[in-house]
Backbone as numpy.savetxt, mean C-alpha at the origin, in Angstrom:
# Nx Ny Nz CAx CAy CAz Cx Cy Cz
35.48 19.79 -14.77 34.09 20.06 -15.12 33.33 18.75 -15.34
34.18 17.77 -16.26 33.33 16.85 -16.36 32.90 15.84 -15.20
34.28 15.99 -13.70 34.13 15.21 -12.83 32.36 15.77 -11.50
32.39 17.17 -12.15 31.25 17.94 -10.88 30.01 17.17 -12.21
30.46 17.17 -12.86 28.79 16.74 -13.96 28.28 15.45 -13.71
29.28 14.76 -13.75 29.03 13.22 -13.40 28.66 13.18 -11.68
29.30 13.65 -10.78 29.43 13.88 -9.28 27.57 14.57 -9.30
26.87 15.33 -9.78 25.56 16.11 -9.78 24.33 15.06 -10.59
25.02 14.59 -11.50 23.83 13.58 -11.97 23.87 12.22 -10.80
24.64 11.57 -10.53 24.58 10.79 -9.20 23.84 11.25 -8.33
24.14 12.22 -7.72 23.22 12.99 -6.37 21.69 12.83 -7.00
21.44 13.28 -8.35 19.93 13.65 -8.53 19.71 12.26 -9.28
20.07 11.53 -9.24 20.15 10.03 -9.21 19.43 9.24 -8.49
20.41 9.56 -7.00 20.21 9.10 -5.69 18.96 9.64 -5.22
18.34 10.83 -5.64 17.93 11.74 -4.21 16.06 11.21 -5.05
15.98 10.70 -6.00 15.27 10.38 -7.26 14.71 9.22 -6.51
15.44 8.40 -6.73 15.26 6.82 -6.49 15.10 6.49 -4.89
15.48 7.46 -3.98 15.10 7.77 -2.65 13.58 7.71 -2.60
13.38 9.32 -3.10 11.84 9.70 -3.18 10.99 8.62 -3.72
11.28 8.25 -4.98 10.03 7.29 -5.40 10.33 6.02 -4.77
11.32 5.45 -3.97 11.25 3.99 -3.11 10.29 4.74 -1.93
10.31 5.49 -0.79 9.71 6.62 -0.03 8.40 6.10 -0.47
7.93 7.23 -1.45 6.45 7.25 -2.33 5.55 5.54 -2.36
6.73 4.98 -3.26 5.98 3.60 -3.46 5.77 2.94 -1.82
6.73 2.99 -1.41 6.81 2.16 -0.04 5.03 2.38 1.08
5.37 3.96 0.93 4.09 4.54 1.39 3.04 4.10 0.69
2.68 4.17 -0.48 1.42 3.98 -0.65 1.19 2.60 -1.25
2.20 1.69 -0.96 1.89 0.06 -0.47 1.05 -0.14 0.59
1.91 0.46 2.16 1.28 0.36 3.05 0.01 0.63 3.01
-0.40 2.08 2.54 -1.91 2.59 2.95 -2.84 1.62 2.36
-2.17 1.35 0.56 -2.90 0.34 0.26 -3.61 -0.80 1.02
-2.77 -1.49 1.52 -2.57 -3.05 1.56 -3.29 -3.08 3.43
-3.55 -1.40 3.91 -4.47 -1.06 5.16 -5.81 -1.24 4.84
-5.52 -0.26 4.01 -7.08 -0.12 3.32 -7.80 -1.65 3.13
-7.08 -2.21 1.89 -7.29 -3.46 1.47 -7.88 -4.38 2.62
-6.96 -4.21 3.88 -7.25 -5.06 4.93 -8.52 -4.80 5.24
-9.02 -3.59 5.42 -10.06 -2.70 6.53 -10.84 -3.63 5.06
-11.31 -3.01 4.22 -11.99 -3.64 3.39 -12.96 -5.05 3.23
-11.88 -5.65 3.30 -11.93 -7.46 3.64 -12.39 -7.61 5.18
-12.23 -6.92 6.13 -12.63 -7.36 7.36 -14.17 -6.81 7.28
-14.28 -5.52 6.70 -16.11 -5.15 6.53 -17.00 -6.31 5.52
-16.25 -7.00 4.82 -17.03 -8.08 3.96 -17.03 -8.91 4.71
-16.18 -9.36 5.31 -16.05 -10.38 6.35 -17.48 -10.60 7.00
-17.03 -9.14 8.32 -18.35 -8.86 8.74 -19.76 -9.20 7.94
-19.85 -8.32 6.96 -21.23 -8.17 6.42 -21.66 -9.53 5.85
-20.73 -10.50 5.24 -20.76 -11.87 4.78 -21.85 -12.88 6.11
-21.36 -12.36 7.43 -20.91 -12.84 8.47 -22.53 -12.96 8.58
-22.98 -11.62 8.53 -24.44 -10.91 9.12 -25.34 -11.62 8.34
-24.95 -11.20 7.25 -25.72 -12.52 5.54 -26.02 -13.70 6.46
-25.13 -14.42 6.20 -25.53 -15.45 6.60 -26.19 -16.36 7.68
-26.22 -15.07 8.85 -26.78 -15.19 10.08 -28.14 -15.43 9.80
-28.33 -14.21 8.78 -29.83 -14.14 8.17 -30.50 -15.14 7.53
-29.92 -16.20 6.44 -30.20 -16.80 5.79 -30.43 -17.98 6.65
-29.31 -18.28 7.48 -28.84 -20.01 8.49 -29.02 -19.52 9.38
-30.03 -19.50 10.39 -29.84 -18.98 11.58 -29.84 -20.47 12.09
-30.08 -21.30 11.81 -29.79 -22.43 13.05 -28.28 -23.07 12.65
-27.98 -22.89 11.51 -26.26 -23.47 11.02 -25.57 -22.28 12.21
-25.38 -21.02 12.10 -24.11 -20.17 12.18 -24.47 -19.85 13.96
């Protein structure tokens, strides 16, 4: 009995630390997409700014 108790907390252990590496992993990525997409629209819009302001510099 005590060997299936120990043998069942392992599994829901494992199956635990699966899911939330899974979870985190995922919503790093979307993050760190997002984040990107983000920074490239400031980019842009920085870009446009300054077109406006310097038009003979840019």
């Amino acid at each position: 009995m005590r060997q299936i108790r120990t043998d069942l907390n392992l599994i829901f252990i494992a199956i635990v630390t699966i899911v939330l590496t899974v979870s985190g992993a995922f919503s790093y990525y979307r993050t760190q997409a997002q984040l990107e997409h983000e920074l490239s629209e400031f980019k842009q819009s920085l870009t446009i700014q300054l077109q406006n302001v310097l038009p003979g510099v840019m």
